[in-house]
N, C-alpha and C positions, 0 to 999 in steps of 0.2 A: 580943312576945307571940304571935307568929303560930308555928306550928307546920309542920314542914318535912321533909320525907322526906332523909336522907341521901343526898348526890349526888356519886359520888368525880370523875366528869366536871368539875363545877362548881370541887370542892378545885384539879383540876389546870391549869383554864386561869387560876384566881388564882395557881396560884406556876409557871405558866409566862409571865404578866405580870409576876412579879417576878424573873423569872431570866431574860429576856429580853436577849439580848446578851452573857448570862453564860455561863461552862464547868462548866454543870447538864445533865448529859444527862436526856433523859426515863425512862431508864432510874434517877437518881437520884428525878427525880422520884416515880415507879414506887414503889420503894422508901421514899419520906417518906411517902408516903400510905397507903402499906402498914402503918408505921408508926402511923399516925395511926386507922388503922381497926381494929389489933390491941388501940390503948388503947380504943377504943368497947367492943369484944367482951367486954375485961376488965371494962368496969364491969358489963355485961350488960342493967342496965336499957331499957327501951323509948325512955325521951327522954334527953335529955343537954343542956343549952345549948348553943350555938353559941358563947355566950361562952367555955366552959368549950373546945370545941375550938379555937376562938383562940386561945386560953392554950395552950395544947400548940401550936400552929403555933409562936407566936409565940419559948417555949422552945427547940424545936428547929432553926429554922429557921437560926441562926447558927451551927447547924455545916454546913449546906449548905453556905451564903453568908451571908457578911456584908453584901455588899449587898442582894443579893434582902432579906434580915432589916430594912435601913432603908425598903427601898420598898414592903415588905411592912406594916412597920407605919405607915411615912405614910399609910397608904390604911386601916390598920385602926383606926388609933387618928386617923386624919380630921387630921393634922397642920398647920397652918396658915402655914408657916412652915419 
């Protein structure tokens, strides 16, 4: 419910915790978030959910990695197990 200024800083140290140890340069990285800022631009409006950018991480993120994509979601989706 709380309301949040867009941080692409913040986007990149989550998928540089999940691409950790991985062959994701930051130069890919660079380009996911790029990615991910060009779909905000598109919708145009002022807010957007965080849910709703999760759901686009979480989309695309297995074509980065497929790892990064399981450790990215054990932590977004709070996996217990």
């Amino acid at each position: 419910g709380r309301r949040v200024a867009w941080d692409r800083g913040k986007m990149i140290v989550g998928l540089e915790k999940a691409c950790e140890k991985l062959p994701v340069s930051m130069a890919d990285l660079d380009r996911f978030v790029d990615n991910i800022e060009q779909r905000l631009q598109d919708i145009g409006g002022k807010e957007i959910a965080t849910t709703q950018v999760g759901e686009w991480v979480m989309e695309a993120l297995p074509e980065l990695d497929e790892v990064a994509y399981v450790r990215f979601a054990s932590v977004y989706r709070q996996f217990k197990d």
